[in-house]
C-alpha positions as a printed NumPy array, in Angstrom:
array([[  0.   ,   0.   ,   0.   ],
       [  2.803,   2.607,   0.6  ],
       [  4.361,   1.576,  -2.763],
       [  0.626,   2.228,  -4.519],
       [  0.174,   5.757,  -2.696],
       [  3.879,   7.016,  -2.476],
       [  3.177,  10.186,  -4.246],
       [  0.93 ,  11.146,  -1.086],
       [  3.928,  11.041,   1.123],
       [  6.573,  13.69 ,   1.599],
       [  9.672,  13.073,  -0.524],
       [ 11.766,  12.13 ,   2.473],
       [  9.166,   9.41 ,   3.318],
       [  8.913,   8.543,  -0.25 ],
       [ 12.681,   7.237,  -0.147],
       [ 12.345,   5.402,   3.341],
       [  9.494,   3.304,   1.376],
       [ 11.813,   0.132,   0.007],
       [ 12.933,  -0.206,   3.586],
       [  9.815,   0.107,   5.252],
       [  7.875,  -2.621,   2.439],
       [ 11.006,  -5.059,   3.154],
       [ 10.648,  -4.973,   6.445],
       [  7.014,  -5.757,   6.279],
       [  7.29 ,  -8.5  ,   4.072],
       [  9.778,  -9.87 ,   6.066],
       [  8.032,  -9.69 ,   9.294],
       [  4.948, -10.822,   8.056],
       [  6.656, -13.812,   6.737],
       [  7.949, -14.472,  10.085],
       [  4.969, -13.898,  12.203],
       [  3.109, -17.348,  11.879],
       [  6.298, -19.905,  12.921],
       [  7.366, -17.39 ,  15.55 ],
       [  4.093, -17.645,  17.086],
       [  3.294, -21.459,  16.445],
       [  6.67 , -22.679,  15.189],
       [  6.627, -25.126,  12.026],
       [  3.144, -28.025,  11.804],
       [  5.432, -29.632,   9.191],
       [  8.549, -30.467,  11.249],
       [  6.566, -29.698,  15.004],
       [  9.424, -27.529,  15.539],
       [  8.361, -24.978,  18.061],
       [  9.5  , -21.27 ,  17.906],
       [ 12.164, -21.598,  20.387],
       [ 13.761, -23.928,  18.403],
       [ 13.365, -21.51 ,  15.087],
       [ 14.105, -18.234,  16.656],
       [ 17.16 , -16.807,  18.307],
       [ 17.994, -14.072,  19.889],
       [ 19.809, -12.396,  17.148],
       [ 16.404, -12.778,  14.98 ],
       [ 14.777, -11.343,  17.855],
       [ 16.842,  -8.351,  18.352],
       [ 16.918,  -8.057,  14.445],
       [ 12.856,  -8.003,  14.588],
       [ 13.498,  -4.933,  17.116],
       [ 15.786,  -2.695,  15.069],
       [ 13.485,  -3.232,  12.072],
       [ 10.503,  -2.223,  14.586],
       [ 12.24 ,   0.604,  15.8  ],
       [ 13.492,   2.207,  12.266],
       [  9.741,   1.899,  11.791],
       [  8.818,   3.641,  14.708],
       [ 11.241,   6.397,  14.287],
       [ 10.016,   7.176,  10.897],
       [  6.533,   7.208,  11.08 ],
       [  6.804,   9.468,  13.95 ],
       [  8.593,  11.899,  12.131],
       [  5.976,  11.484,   9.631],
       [  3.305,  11.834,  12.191],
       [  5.127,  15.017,  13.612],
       [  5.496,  16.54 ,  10.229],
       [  1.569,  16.267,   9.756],
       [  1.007,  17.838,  13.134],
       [  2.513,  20.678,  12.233],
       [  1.084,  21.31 ,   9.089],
       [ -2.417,  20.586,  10.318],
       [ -1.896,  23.342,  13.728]])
């Protein structure tokens, strides 16, 4: 959806976009086996997951965070 409606973003925002799509593909991806692990093997999460894919699940979270509240903070000051 951010790839589709890019030209509604700032230009700064419009260049965090590949990072921002990667990361949600990749986390999406992720979700199901972190939470239930993998039916096919019966491989629980703990057993899939480490701490370095943890911490790397944080940083991507983060770099999220950090941008769409300078986004957010952007709008607020158009809007006052």
């Amino acid at each position: 959806m951010l790839r589709v409606n890019a030209e509604r973003f700032p230009e700064w925002f419009r260049g965090e976009i590949p990072a921002l799509a990667r990361f949600s593909r990749r986390l999406r991806r992720e979700r199901e086996p972190s939470l239930y692990g993998d039916e096919e093997t019966g491989a629980p999460p703990d057993e899939l997951y480490f701490r370095e894919d943890a911490e790397e699940a944080l940083k991507m979270a983060e770099y999220t965070s950090n941008v769409i509240l300078k986004l957010l903070s952007e709008l607020s000051l158009k809007c006052s």
